[in-house]
N, C-alpha and C positions, 0 to 999 in steps of 0.2 A: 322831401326832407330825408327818406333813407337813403336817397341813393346820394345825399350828400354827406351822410352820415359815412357812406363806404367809402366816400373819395378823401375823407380826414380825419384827422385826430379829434375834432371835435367841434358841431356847428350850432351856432348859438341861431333859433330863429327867429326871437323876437331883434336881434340888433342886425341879424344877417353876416355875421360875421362867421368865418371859416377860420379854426384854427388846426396847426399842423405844427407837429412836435418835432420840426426836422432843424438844421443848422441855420441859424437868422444871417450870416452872413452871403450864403450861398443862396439865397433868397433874395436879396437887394443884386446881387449878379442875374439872378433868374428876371428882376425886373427890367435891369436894363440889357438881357436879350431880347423881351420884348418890345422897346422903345425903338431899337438901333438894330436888334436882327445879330449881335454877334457876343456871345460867351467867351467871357475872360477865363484862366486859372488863378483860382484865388492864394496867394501863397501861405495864407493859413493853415490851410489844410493840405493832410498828403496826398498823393496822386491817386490812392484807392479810395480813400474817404471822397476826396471830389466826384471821381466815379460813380458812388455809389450815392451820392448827392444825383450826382445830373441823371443817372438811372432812374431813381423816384419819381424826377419831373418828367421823364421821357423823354429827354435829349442823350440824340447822339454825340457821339465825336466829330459829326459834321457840321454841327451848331459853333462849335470852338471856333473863336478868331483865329486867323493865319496867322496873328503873330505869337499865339500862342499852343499851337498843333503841334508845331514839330515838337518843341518843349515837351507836352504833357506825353505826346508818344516816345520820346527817349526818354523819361521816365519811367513810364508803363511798363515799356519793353524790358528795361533795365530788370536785372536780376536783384532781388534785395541784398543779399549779400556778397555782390559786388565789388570788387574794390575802386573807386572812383582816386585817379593818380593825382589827380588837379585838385582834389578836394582838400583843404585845409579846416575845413567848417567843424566843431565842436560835435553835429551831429552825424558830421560822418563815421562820429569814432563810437558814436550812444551804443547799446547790442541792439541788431534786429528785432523787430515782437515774432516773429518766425523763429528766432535760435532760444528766445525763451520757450515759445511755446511748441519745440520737439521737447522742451525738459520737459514740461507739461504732460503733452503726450506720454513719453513713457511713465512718467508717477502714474496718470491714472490708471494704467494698466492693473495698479495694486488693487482700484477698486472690486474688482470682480474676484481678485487671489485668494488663496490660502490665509487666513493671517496678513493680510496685506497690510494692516494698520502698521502691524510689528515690522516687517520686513522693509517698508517703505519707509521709515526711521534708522533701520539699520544701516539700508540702501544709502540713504544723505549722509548719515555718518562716516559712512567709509569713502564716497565720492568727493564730497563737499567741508571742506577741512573747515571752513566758516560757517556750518549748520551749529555746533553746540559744543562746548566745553569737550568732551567725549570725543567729537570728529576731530580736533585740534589735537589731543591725548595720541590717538588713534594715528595719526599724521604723522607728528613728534618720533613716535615709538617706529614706523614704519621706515622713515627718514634713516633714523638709528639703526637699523637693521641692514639697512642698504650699506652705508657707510660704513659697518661693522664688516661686510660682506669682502664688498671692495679693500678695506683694509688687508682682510686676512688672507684675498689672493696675492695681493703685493708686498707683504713680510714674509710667505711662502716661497714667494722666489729668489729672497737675497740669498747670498754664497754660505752663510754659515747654516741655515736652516739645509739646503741641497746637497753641502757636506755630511751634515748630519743624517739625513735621511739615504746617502748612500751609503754612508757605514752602515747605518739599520738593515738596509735590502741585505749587503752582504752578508750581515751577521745573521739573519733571518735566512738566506738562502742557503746557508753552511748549515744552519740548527733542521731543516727539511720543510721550511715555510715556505709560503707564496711571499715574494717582496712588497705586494702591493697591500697586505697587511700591517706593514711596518712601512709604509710611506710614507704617510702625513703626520704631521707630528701630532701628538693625542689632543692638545690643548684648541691649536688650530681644527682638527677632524669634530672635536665636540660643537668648537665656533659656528663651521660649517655646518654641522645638525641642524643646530638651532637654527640657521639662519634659513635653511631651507625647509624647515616646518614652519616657520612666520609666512615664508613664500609660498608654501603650501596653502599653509591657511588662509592668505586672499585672495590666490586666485580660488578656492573651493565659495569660499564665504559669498566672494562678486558673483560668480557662478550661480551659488543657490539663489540668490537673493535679486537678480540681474530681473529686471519685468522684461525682459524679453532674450531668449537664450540666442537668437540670430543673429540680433544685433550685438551679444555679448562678442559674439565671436567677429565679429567685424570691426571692433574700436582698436587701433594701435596701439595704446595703450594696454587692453587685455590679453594682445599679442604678445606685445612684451616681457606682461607678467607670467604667460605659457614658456617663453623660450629661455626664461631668465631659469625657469627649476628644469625644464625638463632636461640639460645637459647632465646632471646631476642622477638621474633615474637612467639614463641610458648609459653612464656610465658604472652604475650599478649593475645594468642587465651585461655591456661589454666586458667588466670585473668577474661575474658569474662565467662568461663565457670562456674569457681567459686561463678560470680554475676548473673548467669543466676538460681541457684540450690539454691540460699539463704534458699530455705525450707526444701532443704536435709535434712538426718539424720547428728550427729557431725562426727560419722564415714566416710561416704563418702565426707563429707568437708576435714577431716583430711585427706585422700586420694589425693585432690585434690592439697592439701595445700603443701603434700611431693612430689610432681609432679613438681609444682613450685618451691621449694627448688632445686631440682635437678637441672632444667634450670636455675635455678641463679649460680649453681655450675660449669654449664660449661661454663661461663662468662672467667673462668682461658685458657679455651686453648686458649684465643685472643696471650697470648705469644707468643706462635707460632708465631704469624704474623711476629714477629721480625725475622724469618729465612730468609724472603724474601729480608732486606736488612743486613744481617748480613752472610760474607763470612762462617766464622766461624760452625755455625749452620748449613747450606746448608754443609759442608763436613762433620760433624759429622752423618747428615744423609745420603750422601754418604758410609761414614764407615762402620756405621751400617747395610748397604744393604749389601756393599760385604763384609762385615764379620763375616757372618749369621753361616759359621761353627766354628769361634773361638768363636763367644756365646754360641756357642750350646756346645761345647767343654766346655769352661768355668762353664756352668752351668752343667754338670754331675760331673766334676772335686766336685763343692759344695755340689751337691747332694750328691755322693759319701761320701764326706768327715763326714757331717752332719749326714749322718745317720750311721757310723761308730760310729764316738765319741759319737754322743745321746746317740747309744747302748755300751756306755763304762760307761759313766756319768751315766748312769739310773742303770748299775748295781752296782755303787760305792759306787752311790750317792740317792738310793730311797727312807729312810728314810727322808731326807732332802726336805723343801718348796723348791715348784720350780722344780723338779725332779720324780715326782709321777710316772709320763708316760714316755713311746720314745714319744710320740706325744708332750709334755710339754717341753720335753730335744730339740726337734727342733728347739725352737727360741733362746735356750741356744746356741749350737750347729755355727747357723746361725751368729748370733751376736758373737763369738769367732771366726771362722774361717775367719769372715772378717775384722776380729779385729777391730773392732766396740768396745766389751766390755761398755753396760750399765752399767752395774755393777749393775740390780736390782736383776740376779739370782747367786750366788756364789757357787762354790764347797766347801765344808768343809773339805772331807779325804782327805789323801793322796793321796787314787788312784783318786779319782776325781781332783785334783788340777793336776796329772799328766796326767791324759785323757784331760785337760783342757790346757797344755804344747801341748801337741801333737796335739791339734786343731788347737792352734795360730800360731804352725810352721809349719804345712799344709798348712792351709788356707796361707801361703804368700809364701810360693814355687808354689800349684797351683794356685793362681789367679794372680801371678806375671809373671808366663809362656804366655799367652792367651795375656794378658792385652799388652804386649812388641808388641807383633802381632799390635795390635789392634793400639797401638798407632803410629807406624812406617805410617799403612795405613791410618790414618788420617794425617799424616803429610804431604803425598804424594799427598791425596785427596784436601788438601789446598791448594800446591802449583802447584797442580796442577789447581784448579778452579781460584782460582788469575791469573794465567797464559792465562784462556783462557776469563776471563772478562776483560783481560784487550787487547787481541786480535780481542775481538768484538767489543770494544770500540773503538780502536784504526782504525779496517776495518770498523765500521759502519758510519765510514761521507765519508766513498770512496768505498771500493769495495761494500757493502751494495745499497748506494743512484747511483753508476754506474749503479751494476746491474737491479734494480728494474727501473730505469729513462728510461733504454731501452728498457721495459717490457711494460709500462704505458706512455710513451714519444711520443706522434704523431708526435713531433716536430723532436727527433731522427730520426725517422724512414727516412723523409726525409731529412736531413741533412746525411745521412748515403747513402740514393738513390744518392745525389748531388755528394758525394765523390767520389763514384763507377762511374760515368761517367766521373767525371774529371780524375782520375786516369786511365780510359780507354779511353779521349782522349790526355792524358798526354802521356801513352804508344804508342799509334797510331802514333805520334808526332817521338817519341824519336827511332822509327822502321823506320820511311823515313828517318831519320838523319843518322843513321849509326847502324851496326849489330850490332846485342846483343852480350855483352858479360858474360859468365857464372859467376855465384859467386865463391869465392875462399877459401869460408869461409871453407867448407868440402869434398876435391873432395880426392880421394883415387884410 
């Protein structure tokens, strides 16, 4: 009787009955391997769960039917987060239990932290715009700030602000000032302030509050939000540098000057920023990661094509402006095949107007091929990310704040101790009363 007690969940021995708290379906499979000698996949169940079924009984993967091996092993093999091209299926789009459960992983991190109750709160707040009234607030306002950002570099550069700002250098450089004091206009330079201490403050905030500094510095998006301020402090430090050399030659001023020009020009990747609340952006940079060989594809397809017709046009067309070279014929080429069509270089013969046919209808058979790819996995990649933002959203005020509460919870811990004895003198109780009797839930 013990050692039938160790081979199950529970053995009854007046009726001789074995029971076992495992899956009843995969049990009637397990019967009829023994009748016939051959193990089905049950489609119930996923391919680990069945595993982990046929594990318990001690069947191999040599017990599987042939006609279902191959199947369960390209499964198996399969990566879960995979993109499957054929699949049309509802649950190819569900999120992986893998992709929730890295969220998972880094929350718990908080258990063991500083404060981690607080900071793990904060964390969703600022990550997860559908955790709480606050992260939505917090979203809104960041949005705004983006927008405000981009705004003020592109009313910066119309003609009447760059008029103005020149008379200012000049009249500042007559009075014995530095010009780049009286650069920006005061309205815009406060905008600016502001907009890069909001930017300051998330990335410090994601930073402190990140469960893991590694991994902070490995997400694109944190990148983003590093490269979007630090233009701004380097050209602080090139400004200092600029006022430190006033005696320089003009040349090494002019050096310093397109140094600064440069750091104002990446002022534009603050765009970026919008990927982090923008589904949309987050899957097209999905896409683009796993659709590294349809571009790569795509772009030979053009190369290919481009330097085909170049060298058709150039021998048709080489009297003609615009035509000298194949190096000249390439931006012709380029702009025709993706029919574009400027229209500032034109074919004049025959054979060029017809070299010029055969580019426009190339160029849309292959880049129409690649692009159908391209587009199908971004649709997947959306509905697939919607699906699982809204699975973390929905698990993070319960299975999230469960987990983590009984990680960091002193109070669980004993409320969880109290259980365990009441339930063990509940049992103690309900064993003087009368025998036990087995569950009926799975006996075979």
């Amino acid at each position: 009787e013990e050692q039938a007690r160790r081979l199950c969940d529970d053995y009854d021995a007046a009726a001789h009955e074995f029971y076992f708290d495992r899956h009843p379906g995969f049990f009637l499979g397990l019967l009829h391997f023994y009748r016939t000698g051959h193990l089905h996949v049950l489609d119930e169940l996923c391919v680990f769960a069945f595993g982990q079924e046929a594990d318990y009984w001690g069947l191999g993967e040599n017990a599987l039917a042939t006609c279902c091996r191959a199947r369960y092993l390209e499964r198996r093999v399969a990566r879960p987060r995979a993109w499957d091209e054929d699949s049309d299926a509802p649950s190819s789009v569900d999120p992986c239990p893998d992709e929730i459960s890295d969220v998972q992983r880094e929350l718990a991190r908080y258990g063991a932290a500083r404060c981690g109750r607080l900071r793990r709160r904060l964390w969703l707040t600022m990550e997860n715009p559908g955790y709480s009234l606050p992260s939505k607030l917090f979203s809104c306002v960041s949005i705004g700030v983006v927008l405000a950002s981009i705004a003020a570099m592109c009313i910066h550069s119309l003609p009447e602000y760059q008029a103005r700002e020149a008379a200012a250098a000049v009249a500042a450089v007559a009075a014995g000032r530095s010009a780049e004091e009286v650069r920006d206009d005061p309205v815009l330079r406060r905008l600016e302030y502001f907009c890069i201490a909001w930017f300051s403050f998330e990335v410090s905030s994601r930073l402190l509050l990140a469960p893991s500094t590694r991994n902070f510095f490995c997400h694109p998006l944190n990148l983003i939000d590093i490269v979007s301020v630090l233009p701004f402090y380097l050209t602080l430090l090139a400004g200092a540098a600029l006022g430190d050399q006033r005696g320089a030659s003009g040349e090494e001023l002019g050096d310093l000057g397109k140094v600064v020009q440069v750091f104002r020009l990446m002022r534009i990747f603050r765009v970026l920023k919008l990927a982090r609340h923008s589904t949309g952006l987050r899957s097209l940079g999905a896409t683009l990661k796993h659709s590294y060989r349809e571009v790569g594809i795509l772009l030979l397809y053009l190369a290919v094509g481009v330097s085909v017709f170049s060298g058709v046009a150039y021998t048709a067309e080489e009297e003609n402006e615009g035509f000298h070279t194949i190096p000249a014929c390439w931006w012709w080429g380029t702009v025709s095949m993706t029919t574009v069509g400027y229209g500032d270089v034109v074919p004049e013969t025959v054979g060029g107007k017809l070299a010029a046919s055969g580019c426009i209808l190339g160029g849309i058979l292959v880049v129409a091929l690649p692009i159908t790819i391209i587009f199908n996995k971004f649709s997947h990649f959306y509905r697939r990310q919607k699906a699982l933002e809204a699975a973390v959203r929905s698990s993070g005020q319960r299975e999230f704040e469960d987990l983590l509460s009984s990680v960091d919870g002193v109070s669980d811990v004993s409320l969880e101790t109290s259980r365990d004895t009441s339930q063990e003198g509940r049992s103690t109780d309900l064993e003087t009363q009368a025998p036990r009797e087995p569950a009926k839930s799975h006996s075979y």
